[in-house]
VEXZAZA-563096 format. One record per atom (N, C-alpha, C, O): residue in one letter; atom name; y, z, x. Coordinates in Angstrom, 2 decimals, always signed. Layout:
% residues N
- A; CA; Y; Z; X $
...
***
This chain:
% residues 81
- X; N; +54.86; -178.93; +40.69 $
- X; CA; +55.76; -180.02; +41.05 $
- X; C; +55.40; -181.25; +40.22 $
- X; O; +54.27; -181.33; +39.73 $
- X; N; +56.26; -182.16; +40.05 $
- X; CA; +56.10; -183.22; +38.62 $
- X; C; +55.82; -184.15; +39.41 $
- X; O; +56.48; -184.30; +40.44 $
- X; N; +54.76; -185.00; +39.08 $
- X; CA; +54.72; -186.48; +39.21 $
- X; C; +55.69; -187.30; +39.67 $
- X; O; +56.64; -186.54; +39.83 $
- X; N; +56.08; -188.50; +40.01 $
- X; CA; +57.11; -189.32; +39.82 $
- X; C; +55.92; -190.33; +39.26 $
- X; O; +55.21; -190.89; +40.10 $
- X; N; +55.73; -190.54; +38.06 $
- X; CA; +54.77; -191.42; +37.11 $
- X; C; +55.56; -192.86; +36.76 $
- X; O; +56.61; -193.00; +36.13 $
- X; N; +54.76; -193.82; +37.31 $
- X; CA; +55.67; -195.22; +37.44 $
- X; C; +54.82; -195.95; +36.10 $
- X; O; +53.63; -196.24; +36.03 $
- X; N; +55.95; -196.13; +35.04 $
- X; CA; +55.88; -197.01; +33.89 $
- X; C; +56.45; -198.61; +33.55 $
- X; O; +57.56; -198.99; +33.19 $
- X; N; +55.45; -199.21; +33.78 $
- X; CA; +55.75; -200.69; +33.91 $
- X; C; +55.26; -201.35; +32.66 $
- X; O; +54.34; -200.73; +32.13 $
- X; N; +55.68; -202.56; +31.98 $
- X; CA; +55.36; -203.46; +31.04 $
- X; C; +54.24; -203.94; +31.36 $
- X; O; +53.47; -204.14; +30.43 $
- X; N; +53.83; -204.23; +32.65 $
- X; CA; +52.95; -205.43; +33.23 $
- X; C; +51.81; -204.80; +33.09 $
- X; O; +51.73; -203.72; +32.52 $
- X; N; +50.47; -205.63; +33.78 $
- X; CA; +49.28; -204.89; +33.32 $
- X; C; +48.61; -204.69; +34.83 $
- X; O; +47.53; -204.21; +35.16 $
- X; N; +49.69; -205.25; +35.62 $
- X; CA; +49.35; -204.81; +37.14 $
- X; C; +50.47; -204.04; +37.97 $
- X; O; +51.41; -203.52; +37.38 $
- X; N; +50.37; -204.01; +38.94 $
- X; CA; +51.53; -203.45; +39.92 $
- X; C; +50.98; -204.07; +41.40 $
- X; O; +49.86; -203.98; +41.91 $
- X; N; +51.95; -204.58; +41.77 $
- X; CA; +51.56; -205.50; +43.13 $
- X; C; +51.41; -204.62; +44.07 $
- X; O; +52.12; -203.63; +44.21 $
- X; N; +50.26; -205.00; +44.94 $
- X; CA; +49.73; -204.78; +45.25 $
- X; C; +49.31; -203.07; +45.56 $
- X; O; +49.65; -202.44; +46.56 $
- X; N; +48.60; -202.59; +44.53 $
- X; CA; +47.93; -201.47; +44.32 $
- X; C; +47.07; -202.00; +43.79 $
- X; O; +47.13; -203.20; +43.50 $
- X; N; +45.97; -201.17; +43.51 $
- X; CA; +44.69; -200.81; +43.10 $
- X; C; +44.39; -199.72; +42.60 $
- X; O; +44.34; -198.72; +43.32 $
- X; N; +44.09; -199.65; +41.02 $
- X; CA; +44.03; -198.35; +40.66 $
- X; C; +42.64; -198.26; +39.09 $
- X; O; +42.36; -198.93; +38.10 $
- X; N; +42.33; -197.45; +39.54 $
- X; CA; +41.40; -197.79; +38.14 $
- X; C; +42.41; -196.91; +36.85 $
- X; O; +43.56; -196.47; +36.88 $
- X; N; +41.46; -196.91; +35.92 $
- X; CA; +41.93; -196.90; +34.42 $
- X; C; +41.47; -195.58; +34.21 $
- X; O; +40.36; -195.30; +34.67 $
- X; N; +42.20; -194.60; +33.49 $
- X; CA; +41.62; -193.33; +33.00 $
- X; C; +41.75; -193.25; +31.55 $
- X; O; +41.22; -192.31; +30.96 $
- X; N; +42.49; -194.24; +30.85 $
- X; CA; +42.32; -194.14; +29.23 $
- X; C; +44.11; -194.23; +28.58 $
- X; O; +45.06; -193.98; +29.32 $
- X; N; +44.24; -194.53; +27.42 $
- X; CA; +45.09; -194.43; +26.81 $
- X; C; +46.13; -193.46; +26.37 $
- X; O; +45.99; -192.55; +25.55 $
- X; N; +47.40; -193.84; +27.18 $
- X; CA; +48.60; -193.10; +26.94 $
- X; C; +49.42; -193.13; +25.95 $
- X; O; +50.14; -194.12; +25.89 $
- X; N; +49.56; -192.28; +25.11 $
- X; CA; +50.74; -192.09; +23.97 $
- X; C; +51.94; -191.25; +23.81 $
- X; O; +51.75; -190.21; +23.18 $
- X; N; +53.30; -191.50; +24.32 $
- X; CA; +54.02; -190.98; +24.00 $
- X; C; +55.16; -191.12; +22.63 $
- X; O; +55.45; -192.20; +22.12 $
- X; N; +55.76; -189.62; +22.16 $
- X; CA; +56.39; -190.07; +20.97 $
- X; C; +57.85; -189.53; +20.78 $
- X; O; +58.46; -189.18; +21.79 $
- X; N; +58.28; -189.47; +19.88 $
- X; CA; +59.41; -188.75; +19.86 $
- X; C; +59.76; -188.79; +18.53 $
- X; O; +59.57; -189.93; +18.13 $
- X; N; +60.27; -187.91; +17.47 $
- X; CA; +60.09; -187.52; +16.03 $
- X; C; +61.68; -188.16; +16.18 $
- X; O; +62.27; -188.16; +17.26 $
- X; N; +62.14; -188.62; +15.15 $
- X; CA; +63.13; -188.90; +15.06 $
- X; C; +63.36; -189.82; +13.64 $
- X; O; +62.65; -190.74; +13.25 $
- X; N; +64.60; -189.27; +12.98 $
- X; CA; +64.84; -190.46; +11.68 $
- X; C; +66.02; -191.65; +11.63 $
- X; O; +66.66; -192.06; +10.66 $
- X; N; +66.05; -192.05; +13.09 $
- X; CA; +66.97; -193.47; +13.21 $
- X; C; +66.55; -193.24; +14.64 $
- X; O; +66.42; -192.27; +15.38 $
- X; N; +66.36; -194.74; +14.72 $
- X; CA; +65.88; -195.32; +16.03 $
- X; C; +67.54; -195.17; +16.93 $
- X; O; +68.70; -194.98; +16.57 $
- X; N; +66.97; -195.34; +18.02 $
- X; CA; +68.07; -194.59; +18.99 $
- X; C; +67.72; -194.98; +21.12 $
- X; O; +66.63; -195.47; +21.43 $
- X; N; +68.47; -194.75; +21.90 $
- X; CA; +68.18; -195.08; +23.01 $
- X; C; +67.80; -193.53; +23.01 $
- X; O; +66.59; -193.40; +22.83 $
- X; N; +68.28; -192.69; +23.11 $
- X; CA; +68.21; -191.25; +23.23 $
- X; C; +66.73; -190.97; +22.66 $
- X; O; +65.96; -190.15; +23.17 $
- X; N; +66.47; -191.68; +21.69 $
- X; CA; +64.74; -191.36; +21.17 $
- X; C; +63.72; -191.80; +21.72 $
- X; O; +62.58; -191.35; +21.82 $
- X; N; +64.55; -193.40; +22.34 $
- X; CA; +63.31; -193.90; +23.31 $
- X; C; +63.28; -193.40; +24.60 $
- X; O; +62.27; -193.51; +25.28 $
- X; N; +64.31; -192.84; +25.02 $
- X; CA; +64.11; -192.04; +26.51 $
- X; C; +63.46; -190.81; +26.04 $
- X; O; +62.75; -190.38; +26.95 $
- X; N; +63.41; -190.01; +24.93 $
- X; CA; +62.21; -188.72; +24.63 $
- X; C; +61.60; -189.15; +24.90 $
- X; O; +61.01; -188.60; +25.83 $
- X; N; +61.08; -190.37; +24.50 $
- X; CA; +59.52; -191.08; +23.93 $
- X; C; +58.91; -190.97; +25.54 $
- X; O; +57.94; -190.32; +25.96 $
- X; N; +60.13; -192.10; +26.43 $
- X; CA; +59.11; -192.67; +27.59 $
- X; C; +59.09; -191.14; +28.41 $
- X; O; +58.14; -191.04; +29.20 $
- X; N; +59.96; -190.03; +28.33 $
- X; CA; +59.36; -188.58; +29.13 $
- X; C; +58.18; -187.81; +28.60 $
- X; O; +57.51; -186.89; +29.06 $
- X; N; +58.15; -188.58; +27.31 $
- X; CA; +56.96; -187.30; +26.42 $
- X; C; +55.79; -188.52; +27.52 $
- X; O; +55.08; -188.02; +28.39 $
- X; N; +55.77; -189.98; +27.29 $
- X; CA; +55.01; -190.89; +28.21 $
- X; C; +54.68; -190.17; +29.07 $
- X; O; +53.49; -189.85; +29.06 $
- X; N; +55.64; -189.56; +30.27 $
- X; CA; +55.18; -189.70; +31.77 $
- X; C; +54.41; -188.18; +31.17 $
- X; O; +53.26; -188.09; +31.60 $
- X; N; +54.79; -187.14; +30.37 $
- X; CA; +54.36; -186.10; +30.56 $
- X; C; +52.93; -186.48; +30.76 $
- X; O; +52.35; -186.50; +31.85 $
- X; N; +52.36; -186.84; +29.40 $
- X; CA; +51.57; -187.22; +28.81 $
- X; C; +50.06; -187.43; +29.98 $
- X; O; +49.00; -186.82; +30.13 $
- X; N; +50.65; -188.53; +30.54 $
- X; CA; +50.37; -189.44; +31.97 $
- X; C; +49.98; -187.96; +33.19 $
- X; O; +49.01; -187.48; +33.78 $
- X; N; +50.95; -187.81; +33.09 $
- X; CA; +50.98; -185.91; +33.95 $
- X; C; +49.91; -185.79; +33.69 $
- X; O; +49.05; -186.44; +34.29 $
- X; N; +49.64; -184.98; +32.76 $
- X; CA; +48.36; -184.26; +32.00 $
- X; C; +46.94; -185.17; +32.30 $
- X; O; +45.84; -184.63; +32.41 $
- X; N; +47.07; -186.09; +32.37 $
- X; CA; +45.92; -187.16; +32.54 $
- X; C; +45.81; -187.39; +34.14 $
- X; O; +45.46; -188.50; +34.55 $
- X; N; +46.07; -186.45; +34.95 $
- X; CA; +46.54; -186.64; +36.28 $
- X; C; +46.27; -188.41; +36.65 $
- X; O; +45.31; -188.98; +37.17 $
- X; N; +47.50; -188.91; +36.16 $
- X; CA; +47.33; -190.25; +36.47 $
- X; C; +48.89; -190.62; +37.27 $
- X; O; +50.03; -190.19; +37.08 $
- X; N; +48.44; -191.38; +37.99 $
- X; CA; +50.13; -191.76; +38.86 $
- X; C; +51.04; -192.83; +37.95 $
- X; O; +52.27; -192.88; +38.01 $
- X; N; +50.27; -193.59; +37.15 $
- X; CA; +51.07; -194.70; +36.16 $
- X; C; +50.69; -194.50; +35.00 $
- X; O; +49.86; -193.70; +34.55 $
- X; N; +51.75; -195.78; +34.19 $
- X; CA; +50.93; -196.02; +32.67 $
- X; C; +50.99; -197.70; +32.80 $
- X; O; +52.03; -197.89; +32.17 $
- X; N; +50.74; -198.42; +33.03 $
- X; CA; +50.87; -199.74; +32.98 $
- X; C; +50.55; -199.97; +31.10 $
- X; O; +50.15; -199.20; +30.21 $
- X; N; +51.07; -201.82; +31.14 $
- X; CA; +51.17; -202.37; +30.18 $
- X; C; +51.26; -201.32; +28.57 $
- X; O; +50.44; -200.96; +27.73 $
- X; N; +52.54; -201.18; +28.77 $
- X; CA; +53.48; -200.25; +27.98 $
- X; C; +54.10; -200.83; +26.81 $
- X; O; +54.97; -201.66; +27.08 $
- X; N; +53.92; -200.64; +25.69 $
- X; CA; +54.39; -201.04; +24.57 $
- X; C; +54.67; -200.68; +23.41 $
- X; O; +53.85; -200.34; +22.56 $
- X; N; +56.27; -200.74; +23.24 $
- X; CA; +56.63; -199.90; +21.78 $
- X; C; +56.48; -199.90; +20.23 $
- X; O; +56.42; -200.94; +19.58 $
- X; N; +56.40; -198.57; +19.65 $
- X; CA; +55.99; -199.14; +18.17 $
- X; C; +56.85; -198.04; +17.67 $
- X; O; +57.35; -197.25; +18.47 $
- X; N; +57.04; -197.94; +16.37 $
- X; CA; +57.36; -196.53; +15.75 $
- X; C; +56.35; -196.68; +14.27 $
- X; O; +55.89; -197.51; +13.48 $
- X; N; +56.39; -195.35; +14.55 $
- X; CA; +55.18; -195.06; +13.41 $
- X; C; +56.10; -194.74; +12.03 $
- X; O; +57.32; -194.54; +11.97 $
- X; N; +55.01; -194.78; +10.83 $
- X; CA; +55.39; -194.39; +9.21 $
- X; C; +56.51; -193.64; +8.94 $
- X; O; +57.42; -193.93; +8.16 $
- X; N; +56.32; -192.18; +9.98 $
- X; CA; +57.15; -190.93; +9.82 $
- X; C; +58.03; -191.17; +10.83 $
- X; O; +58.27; -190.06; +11.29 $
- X; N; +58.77; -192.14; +11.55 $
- X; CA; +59.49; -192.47; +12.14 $
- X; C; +59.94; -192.22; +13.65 $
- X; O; +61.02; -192.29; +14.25 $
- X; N; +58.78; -191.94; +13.94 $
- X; CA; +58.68; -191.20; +15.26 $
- X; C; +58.41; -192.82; +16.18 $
- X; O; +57.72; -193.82; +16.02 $
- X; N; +59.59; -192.25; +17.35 $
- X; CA; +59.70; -193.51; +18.39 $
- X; C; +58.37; -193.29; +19.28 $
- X; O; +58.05; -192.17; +19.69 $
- X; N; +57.59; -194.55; +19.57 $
- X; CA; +56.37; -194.27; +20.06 $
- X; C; +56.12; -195.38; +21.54 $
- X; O; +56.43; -196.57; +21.56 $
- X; N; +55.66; -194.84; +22.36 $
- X; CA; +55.13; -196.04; +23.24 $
- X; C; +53.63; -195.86; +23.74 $
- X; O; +53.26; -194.79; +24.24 $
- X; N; +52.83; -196.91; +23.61 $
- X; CA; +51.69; -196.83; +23.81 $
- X; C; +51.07; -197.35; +25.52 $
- X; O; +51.18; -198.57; +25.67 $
- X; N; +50.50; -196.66; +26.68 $
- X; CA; +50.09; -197.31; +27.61 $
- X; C; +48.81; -197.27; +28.25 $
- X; O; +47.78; -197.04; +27.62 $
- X; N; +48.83; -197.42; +29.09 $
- X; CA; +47.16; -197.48; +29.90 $
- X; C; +47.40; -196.33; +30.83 $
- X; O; +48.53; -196.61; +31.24 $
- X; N; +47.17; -195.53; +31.25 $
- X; CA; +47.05; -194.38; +32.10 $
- X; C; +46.38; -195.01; +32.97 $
- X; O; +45.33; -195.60; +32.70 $
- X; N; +47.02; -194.95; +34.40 $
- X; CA; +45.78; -194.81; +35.50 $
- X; C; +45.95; -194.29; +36.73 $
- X; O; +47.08; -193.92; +37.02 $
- X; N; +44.84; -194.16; +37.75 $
- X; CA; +45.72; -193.34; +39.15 $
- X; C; +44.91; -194.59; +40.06 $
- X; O; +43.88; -195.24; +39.89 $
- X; N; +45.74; -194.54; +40.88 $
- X; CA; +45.62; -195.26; +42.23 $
- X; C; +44.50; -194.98; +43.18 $
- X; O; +44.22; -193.85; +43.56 $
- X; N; +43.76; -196.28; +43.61 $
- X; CA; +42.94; -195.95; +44.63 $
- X; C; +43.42; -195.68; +46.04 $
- X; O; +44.19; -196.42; +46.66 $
- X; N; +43.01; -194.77; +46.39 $
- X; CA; +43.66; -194.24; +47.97 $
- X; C; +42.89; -195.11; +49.04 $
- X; O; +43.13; -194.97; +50.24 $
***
């Protein structure tokens, strides 16, 4: 069963508490930037996040790389219970 992995700009989320498990990268290959490339990008994100059994990615931010691949970079983390 999938996550519902919550991706925010900010570098908090009110009121939670969660520590940090490391750096999230999602991408998406593509040769013209596109909405359709950045929605790959932010699902390859949550996968990503998945795999890192983390519930978020906080402070999320886009880049595209050389080879033109749509990219977003975040903080992975899971919530203190």
């Amino acid at each position: 069963m999938k996550k519902d992995i919550i991706l925010t700009t900010t570098e908090n989320i009110p009121g939670i508490e969660y520590e940090i498990i490391g750096i999230c990268i999602g991408n998406k290959l593509t040769w013209i930037r596109s909405k359709k490339a950045s929605f790959g990008a932010l699902e390859h994100l949550k996968e990503e996040a998945e795999n890192m059994n983390a519930d978020a990615v906080v402070a999320i931010r886009p880049d595209t790389t050389p080879t033109g691949s749509q990219c977003y970079i975040g903080t992975a983390v899971r919530f203190k219970k």
